[in-house]
LONU-724694 format. One record per atom (N, C-alpha, C): x, y, z. Coordinates in steps of 0.2 Angstrom, whole numbers, plus 5000, padded with zeros to 4 digits. Layout:
<recs>
REC     x     y     z
REC     X     Y     Z
...
</recs>
This chain:
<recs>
REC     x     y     z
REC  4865  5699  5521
REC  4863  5704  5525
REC  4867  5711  5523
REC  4865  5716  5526
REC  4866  5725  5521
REC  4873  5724  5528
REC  4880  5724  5523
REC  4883  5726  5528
REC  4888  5734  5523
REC  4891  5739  5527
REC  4892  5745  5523
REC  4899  5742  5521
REC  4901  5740  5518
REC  4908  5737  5516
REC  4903  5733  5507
REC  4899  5732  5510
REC  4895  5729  5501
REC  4892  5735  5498
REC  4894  5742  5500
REC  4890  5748  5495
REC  4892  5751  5493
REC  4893  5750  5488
REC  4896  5756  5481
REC  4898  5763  5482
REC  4900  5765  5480
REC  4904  5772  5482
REC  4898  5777  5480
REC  4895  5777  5475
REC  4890  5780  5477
REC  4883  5780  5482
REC  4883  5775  5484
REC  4877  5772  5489
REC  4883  5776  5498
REC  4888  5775  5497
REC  4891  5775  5502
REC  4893  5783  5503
REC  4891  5788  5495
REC  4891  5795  5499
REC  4884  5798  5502
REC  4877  5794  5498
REC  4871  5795  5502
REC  4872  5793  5508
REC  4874  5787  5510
REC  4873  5785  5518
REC  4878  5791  5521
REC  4884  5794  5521
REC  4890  5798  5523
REC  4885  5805  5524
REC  4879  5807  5518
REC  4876  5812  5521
REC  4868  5811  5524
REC  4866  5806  5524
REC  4862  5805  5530
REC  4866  5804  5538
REC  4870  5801  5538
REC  4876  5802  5546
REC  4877  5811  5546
REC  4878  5814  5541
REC  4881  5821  5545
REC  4872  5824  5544
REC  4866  5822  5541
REC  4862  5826  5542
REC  4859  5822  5551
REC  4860  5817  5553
REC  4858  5815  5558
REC  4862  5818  5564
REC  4868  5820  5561
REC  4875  5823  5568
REC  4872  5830  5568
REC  4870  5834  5564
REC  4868  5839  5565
REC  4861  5842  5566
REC  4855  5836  5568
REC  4849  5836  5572
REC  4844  5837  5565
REC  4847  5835  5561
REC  4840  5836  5554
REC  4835  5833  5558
REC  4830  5834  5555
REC  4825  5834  5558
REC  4818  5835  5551
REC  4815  5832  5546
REC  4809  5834  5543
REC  4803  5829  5545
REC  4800  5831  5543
REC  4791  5825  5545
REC  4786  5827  5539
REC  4787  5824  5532
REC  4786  5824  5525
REC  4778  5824  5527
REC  4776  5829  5523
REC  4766  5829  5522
REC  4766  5828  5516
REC  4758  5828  5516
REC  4754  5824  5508
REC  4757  5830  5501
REC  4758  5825  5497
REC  4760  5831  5490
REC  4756  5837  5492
REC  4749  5838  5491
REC  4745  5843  5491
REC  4749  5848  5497
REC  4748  5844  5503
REC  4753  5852  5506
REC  4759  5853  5504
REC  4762  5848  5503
REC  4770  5850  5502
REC  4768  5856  5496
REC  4766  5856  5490
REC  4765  5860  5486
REC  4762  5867  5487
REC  4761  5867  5493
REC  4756  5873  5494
REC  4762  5879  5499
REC  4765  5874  5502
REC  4768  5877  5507
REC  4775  5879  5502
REC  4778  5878  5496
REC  4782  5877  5492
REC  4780  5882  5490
REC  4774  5883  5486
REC  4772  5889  5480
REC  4770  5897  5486
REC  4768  5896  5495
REC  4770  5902  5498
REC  4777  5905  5499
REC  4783  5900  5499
REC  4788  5902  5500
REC  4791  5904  5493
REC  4790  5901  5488
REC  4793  5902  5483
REC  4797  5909  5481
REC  4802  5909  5479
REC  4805  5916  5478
REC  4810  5918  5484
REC  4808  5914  5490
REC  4812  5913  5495
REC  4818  5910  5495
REC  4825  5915  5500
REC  4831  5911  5500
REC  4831  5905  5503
REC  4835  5901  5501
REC  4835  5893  5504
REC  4838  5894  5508
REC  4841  5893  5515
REC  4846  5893  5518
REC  4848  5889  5523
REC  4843  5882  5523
REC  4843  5876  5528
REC  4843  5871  5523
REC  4846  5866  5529
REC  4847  5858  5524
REC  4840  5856  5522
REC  4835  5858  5528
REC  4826  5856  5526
REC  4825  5858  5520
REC  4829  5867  5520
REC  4824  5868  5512
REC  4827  5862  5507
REC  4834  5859  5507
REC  4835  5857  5503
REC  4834  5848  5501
REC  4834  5847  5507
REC  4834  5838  5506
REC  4825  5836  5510
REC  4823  5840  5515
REC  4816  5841  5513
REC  4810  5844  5510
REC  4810  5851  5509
REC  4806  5853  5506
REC  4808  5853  5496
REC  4812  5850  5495
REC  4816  5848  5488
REC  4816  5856  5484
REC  4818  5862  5487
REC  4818  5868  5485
REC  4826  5867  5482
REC  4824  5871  5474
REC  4835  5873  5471
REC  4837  5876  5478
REC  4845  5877  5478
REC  4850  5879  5483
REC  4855  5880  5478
REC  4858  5886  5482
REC  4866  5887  5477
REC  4872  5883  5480
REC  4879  5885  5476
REC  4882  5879  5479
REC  4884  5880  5487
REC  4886  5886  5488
REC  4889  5886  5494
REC  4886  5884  5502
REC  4880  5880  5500
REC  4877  5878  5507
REC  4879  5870  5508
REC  4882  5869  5504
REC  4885  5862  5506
REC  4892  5862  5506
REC  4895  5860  5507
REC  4905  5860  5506
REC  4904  5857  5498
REC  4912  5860  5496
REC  4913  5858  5490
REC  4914  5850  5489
REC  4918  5846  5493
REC  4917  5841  5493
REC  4911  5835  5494
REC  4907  5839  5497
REC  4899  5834  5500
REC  4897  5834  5492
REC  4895  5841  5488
REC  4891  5843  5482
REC  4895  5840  5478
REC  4902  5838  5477
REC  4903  5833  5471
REC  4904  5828  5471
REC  4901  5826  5478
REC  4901  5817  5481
REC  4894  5815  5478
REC  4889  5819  5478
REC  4883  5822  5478
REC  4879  5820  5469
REC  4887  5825  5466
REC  4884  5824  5459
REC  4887  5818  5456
REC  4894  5816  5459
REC  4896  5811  5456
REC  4892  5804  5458
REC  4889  5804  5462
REC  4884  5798  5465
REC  4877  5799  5461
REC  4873  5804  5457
REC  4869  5807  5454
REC  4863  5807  5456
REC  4860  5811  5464
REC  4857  5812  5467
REC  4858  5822  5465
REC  4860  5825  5463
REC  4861  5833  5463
REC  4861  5833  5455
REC  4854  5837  5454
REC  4855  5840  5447
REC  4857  5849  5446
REC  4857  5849  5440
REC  4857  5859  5440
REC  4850  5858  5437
REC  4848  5864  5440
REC  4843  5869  5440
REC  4842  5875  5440
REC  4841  5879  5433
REC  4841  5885  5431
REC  4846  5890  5436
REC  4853  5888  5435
REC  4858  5891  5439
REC  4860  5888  5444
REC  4854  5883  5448
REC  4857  5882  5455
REC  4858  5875  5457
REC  4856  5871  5460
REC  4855  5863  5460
REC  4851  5862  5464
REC  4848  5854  5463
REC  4842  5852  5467
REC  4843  5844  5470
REC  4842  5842  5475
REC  4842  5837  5476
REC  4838  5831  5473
REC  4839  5826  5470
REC  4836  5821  5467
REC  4831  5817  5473
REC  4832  5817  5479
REC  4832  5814  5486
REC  4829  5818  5492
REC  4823  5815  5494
REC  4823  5818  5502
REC  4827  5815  5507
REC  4825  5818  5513
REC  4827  5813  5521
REC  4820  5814  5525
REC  4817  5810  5525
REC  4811  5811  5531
REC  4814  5806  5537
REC  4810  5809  5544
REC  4810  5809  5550
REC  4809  5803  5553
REC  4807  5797  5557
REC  4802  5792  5558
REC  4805  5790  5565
REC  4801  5793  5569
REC  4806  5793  5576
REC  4812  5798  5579
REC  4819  5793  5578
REC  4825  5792  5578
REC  4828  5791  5573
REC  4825  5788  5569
REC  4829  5787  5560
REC  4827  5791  5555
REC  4832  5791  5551
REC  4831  5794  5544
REC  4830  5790  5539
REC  4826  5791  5534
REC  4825  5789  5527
REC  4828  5793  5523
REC  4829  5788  5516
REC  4830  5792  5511
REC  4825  5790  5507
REC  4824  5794  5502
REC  4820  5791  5498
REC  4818  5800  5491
REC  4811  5797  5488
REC  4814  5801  5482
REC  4811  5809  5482
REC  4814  5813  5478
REC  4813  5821  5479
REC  4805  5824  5477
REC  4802  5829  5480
REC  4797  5831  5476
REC  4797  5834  5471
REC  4793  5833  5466
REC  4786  5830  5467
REC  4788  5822  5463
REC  4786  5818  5467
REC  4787  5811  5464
REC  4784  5809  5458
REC  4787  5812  5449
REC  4782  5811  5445
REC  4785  5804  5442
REC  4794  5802  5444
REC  4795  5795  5441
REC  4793  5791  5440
REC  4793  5787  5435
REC  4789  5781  5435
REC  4792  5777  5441
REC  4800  5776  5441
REC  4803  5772  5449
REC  4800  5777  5454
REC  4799  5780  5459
REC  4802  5786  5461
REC  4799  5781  5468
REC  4801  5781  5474
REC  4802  5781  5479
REC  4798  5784  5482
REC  4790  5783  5489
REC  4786  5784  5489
REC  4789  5786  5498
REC  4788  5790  5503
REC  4787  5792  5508
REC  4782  5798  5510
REC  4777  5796  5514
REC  4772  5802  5518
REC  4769  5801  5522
REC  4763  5802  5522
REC  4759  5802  5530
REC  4756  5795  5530
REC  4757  5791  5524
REC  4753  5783  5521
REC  4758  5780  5527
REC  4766  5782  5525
REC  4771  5779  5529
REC  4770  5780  5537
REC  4769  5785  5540
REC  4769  5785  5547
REC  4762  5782  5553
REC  4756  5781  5546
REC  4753  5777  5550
REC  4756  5770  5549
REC  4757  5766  5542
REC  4760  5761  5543
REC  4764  5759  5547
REC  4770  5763  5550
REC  4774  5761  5556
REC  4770  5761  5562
REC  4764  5765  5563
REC  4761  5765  5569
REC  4759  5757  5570
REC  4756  5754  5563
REC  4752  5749  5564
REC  4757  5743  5565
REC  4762  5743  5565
REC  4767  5740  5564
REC  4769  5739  5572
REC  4771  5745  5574
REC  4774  5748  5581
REC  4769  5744  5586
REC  4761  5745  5585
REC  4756  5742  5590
REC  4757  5735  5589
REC  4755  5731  5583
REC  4757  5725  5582
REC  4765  5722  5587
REC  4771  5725  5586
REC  4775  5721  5590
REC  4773  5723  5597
REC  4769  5729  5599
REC  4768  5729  5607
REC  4763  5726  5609
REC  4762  5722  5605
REC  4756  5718  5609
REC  4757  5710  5607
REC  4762  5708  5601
REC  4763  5702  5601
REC  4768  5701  5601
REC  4770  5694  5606
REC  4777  5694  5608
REC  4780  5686  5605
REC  4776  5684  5602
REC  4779  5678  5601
REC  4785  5676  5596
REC  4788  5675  5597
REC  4795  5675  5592
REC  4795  5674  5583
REC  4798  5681  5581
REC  4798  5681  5576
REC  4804  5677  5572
REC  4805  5671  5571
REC  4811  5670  5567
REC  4812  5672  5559
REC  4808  5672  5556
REC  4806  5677  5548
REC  4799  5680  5546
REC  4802  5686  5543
REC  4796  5692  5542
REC  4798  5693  5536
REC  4794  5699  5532
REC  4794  5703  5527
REC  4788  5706  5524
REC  4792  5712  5522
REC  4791  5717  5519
REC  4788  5718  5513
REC  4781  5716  5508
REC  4781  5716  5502
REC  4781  5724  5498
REC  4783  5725  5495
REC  4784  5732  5491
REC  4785  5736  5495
REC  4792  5735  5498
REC  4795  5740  5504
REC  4797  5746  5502
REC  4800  5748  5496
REC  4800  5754  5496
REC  4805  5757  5498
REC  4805  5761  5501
REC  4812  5765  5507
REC  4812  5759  5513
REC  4810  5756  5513
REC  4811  5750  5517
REC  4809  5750  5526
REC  4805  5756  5524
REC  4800  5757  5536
REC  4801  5751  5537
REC  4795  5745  5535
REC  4792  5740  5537
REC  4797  5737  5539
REC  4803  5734  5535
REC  4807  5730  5537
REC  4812  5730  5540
REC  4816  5737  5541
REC  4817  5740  5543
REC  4815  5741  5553
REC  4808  5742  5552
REC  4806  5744  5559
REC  4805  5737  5564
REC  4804  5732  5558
REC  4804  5724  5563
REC  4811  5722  5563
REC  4816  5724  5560
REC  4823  5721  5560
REC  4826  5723  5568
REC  4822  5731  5569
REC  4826  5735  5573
REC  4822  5733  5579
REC  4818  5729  5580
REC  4812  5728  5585
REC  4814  5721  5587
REC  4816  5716  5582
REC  4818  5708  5583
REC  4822  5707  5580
REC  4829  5709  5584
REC  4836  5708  5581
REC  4838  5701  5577
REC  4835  5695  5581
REC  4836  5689  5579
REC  4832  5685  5574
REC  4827  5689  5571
REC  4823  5688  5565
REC  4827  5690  5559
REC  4826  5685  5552
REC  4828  5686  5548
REC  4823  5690  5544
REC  4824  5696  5542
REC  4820  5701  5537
REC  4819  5702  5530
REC  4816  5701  5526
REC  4817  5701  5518
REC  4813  5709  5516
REC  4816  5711  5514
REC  4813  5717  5511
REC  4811  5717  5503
REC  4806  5715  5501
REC  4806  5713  5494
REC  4800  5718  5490
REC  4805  5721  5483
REC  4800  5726  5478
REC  4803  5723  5472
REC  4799  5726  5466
REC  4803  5725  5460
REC  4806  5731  5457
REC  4806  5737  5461
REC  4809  5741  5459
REC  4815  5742  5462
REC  4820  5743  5455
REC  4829  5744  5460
REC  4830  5749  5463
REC  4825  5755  5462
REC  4827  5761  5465
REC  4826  5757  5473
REC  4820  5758  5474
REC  4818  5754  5481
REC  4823  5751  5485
REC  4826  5744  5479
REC  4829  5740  5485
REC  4835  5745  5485
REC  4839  5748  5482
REC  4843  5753  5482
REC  4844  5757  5489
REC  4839  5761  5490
REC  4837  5765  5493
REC  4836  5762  5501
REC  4833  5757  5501
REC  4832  5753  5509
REC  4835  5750  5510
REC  4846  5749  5506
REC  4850  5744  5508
REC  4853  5750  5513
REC  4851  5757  5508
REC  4856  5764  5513
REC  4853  5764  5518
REC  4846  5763  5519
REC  4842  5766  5524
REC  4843  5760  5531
REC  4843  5754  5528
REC  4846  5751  5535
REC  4852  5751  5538
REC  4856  5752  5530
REC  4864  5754  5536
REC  4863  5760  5539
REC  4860  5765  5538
REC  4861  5770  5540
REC  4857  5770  5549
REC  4853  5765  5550
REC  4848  5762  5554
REC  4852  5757  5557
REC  4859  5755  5555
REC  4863  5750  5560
REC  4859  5744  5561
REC  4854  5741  5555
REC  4849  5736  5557
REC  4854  5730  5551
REC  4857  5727  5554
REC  4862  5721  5550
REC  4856  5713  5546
REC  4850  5713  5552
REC  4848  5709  5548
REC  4843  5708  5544
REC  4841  5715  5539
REC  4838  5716  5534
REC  4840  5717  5526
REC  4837  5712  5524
REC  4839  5709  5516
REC  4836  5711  5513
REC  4838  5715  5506
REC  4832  5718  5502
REC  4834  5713  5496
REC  4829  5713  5492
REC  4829  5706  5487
REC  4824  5709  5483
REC  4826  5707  5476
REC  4820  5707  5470
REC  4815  5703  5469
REC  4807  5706  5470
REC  4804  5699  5471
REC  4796  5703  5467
REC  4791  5699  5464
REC  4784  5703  5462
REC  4781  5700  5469
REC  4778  5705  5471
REC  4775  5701  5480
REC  4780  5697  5482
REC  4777  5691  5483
REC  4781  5685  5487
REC  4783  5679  5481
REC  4782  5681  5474
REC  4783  5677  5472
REC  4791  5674  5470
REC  4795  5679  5471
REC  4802  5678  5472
REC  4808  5674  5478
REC  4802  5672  5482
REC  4805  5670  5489
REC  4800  5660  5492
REC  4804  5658  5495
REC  4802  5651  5496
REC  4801  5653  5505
REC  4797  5648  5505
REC  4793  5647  5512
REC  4790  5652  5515
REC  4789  5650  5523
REC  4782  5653  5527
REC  4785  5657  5530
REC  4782  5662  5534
REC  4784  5670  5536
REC  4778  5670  5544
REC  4784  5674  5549
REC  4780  5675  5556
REC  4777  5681  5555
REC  4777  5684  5551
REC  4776  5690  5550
REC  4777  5693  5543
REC  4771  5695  5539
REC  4772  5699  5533
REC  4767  5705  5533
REC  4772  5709  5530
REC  4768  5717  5531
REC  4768  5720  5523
REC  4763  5726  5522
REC  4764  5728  5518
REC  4759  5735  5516
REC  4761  5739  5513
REC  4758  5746  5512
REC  4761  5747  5505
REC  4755  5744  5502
REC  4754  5744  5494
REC  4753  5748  5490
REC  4754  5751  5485
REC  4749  5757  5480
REC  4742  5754  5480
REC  4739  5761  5480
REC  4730  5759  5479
REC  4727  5763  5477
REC  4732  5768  5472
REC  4726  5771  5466
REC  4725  5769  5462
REC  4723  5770  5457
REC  4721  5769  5449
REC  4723  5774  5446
REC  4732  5775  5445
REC  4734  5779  5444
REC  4737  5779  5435
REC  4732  5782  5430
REC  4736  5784  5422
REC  4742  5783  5421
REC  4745  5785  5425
REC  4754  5784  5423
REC  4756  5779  5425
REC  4750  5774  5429
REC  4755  5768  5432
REC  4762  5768  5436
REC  4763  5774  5439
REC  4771  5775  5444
REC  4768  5769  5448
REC  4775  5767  5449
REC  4776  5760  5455
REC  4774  5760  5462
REC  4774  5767  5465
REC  4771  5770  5470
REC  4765  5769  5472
REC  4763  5774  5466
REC  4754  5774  5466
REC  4750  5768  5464
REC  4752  5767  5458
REC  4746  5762  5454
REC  4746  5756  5459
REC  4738  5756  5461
REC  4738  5748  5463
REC  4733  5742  5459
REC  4732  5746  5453
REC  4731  5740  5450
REC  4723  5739  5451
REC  4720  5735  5445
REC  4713  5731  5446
REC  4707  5737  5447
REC  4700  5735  5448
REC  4699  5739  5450
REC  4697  5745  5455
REC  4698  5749  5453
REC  4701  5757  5458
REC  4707  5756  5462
REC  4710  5752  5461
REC  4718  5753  5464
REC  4718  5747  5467
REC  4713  5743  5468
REC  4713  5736  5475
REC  4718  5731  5471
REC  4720  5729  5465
REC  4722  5725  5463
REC  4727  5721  5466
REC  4734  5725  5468
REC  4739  5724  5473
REC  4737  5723  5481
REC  4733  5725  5482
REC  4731  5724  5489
REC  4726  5718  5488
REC  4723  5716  5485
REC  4720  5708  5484
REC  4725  5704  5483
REC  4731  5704  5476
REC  4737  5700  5478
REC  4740  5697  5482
REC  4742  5703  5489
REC  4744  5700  5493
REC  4740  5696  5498
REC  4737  5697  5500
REC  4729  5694  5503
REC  4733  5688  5500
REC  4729  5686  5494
REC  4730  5679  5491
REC  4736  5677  5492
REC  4741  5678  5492
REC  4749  5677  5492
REC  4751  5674  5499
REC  4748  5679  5503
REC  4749  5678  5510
REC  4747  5670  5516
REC  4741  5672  5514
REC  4737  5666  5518
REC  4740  5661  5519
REC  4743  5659  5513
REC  4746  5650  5516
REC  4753  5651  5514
REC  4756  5657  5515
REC  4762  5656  5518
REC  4765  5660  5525
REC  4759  5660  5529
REC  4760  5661  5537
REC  4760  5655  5542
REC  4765  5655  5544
REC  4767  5650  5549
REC  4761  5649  5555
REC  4759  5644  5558
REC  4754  5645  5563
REC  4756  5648  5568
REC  4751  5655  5571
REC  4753  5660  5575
REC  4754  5667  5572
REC  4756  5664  5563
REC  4758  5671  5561
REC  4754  5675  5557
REC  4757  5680  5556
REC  4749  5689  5556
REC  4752  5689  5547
REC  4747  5695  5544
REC  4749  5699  5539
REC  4745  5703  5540
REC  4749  5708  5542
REC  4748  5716  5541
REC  4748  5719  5537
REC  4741  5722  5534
REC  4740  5725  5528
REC  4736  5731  5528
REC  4742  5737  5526
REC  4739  5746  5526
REC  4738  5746  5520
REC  4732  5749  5518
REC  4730  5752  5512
REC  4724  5754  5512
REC  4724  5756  5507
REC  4717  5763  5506
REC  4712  5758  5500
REC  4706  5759  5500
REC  4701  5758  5498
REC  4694  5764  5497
REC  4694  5761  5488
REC  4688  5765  5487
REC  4681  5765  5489
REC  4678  5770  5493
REC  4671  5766  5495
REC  4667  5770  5487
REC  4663  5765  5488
REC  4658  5766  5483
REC  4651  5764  5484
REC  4647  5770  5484
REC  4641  5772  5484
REC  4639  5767  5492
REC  4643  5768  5497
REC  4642  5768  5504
REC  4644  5760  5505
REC  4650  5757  5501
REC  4650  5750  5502
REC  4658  5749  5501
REC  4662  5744  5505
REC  4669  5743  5505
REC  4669  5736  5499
REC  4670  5739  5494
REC  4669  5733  5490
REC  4678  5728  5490
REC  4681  5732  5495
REC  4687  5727  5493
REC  4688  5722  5502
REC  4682  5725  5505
REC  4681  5720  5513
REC  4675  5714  5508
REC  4671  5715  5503
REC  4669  5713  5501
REC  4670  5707  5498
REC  4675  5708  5495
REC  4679  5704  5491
REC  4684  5698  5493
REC  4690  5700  5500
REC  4693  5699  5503
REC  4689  5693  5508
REC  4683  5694  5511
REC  4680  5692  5514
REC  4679  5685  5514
REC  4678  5681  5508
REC  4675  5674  5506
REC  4683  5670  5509
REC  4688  5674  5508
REC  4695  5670  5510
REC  4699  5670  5516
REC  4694  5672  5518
REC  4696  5671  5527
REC  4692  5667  5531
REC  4694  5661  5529
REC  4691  5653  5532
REC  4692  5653  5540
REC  4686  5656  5543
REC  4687  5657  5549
REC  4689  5651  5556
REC  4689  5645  5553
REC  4694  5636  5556
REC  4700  5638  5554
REC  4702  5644  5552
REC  4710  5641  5548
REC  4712  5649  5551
REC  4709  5656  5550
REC  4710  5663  5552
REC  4707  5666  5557
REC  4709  5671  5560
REC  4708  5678  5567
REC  4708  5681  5563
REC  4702  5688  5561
REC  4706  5694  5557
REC  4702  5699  5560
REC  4706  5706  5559
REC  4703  5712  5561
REC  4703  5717  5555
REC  4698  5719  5556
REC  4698  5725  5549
REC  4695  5733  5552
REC  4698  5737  5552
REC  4697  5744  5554
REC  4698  5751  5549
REC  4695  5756  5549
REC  4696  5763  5547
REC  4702  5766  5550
REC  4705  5768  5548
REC  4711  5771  5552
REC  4710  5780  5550
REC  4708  5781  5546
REC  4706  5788  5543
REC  4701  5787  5536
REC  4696  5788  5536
REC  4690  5788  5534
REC  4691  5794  5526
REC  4694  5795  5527
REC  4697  5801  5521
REC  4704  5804  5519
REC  4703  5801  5512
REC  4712  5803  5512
REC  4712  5805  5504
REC  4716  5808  5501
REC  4718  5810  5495
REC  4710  5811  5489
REC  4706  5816  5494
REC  4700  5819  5490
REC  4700  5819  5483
REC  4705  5825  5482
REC  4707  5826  5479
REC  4707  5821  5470
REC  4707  5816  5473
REC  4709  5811  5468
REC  4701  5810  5464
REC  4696  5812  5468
REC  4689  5810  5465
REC  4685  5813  5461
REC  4691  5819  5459
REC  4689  5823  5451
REC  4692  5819  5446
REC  4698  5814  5446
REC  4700  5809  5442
REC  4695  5803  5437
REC  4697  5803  5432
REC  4692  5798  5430
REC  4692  5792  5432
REC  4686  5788  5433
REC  4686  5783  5435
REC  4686  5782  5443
REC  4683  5788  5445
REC  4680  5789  5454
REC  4677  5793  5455
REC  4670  5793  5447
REC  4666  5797  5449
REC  4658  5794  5454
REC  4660  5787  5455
REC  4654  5784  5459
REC  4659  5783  5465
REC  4663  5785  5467
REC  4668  5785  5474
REC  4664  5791  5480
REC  4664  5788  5484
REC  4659  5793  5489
REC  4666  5794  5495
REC  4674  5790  5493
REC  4677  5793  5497
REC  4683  5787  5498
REC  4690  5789  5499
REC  4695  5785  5498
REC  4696  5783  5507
REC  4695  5778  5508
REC  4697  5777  5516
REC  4703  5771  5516
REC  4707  5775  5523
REC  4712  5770  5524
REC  4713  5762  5531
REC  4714  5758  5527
REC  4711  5754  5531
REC  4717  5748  5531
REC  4716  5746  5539
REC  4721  5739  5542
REC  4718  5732  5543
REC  4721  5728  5539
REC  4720  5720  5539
REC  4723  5718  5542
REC  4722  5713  5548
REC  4727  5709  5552
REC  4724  5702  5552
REC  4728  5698  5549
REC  4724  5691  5549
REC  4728  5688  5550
REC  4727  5684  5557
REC  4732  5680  5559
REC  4731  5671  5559
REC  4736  5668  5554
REC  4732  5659  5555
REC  4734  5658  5562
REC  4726  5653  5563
REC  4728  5649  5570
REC  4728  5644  5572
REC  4730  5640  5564
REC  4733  5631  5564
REC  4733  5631  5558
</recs>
């Protein structure tokens, strides 16, 4: 379990300024690249002179907006780079309620680079409705490709007596979700190196997960989800999932899908493996268009349109 006594001095300067960016009422709520860039390139040329400009909207800052000591906690941890005179942070802080994340700076062009946005706030939605409406005792959950670590995170903080696993195969991630729970005061969430589930033994009351699902050229860990038009990782789980939920238990699955020429060809897909004797599942749009943008990209030129959608299949013996 994440307790602050196991993190490294660098881990323990990000957590020391997510505490004082939380003492003194930070506050940002991260939008789709598309805007953040938009709203970036109207201010541009503008003085920076909030912690927003700096740890959310990922704008240079000179040094004196931080104490001397915070900026060479900062550099020595290497989250703060120089930039053309001034410094930038490596790291955002996004909003989620009550909590903060950390997670990575704009524009996320890394191949590791740490994924938080508007994907994330419906995910917690569909998480948040799920524990309000089912109450049955969760004694193990998980998170696949958790990322900044919401999912796991938000059920650790929800069912203190369940054991939590938070599992990616990128170190940024687990890195990043070990700060994020201590900084969340959530003791019984485990980040663990895993490809999906295949690093972990046994059955789960609950598994969640908001997967990459573009078909993204550069393959970042974030985005790429593999196969065709991005469904690849999100079929995975599916398959992964099924026979290792406990009877009673759900998987909860946020992700985007390409329609094509008027047909969801990954409910299409997904379909033949929900043995209706054995699963309960719901399948829903949650926003019918998202990241348009992407359909001048090659290889979505028969895409009529990316929608976001929730899987909930619960076994029921």
């Amino acid at each position: 379990m994440i307790q602050e006594d196991s993190l490294c001095a660098d881990d323990l300067a990000l957590l020391q300024l997510g505490r004082r960016l939380q003492a003194d009422g930070y506050r940002f709520i991260t939008p789709t690249p598309l805007t953040h860039q938009r709203v970036n390139q109207r201010n541009e040329g503008q003085a920076v002179d909030s912690l927003r400009d700096v740890f959310g909207w990922s704008r240079p800052f000179e040094a004196g907006l931080l104490s001397a000591d915070e900026l060479q906690q900062l550099q020595d941890a290497q989250v703060i780079d120089t930039y053309d005179g001034c410094f930038k942070s490596r790291v955002r802080w996004s909003s989620l309620d009550d909590l903060l994340f950390v997670h990575s700076a704009f524009p996320t062009d890394a191949a590791d680079a740490v994924f938080f946005g508007p994907d994330t706030y419906r995910f917690a939605q569909l998480i948040h409705a799920h524990l309000q409406q089912n109450f049955a005792p969760i004694k193990r959950a998980v998170d696949i490709g958790c990322g900044a670590g919401v999912g796991a995170i938000l059920i650790g903080r929800a069912r203190r007596e369940a054991q939590v696993l938070a599992l990616d195969i990128n170190p940024a991630a687990l890195r990043l979700t070990t700060i994020n729970a201590a900084l969340a005061e959530v003791a019984n969430v485990e980040a663990c190196a895993s490809d999906l589930l295949q690093g972990v033994e046994g059955e789960f009351d609950l598994i969640v997960a908001n997967p990459p699902y573009m078909a993204d050229p550069a393959a970042r860990a974030y985005r790429h989800g593999g196969g065709t038009l991005g469904a690849g990782l999100s079929l995975r789980i599916v398959e992964q999932s099924l026979n290792r939920l406990t009877p009673g238990g759900s998987l909860l699955l946020y992700t985007g899908v390409a329609m094509v020429d008027g047909h969801d060809p990954f409910l299409d897909t997904v379909l033949p493996r929900l043995d209706q004797k054995r699963f309960g599942w719901t399948y829903r749009e949650l926003d019918p268009d998202v990241f348009g943008e992407e359909l001048l990209n090659p290889g979505y030129q028969r895409v009529d349109r990316i929608a976001v959608v929730a899987l909930t299949v619960t076994r029921i013996g």
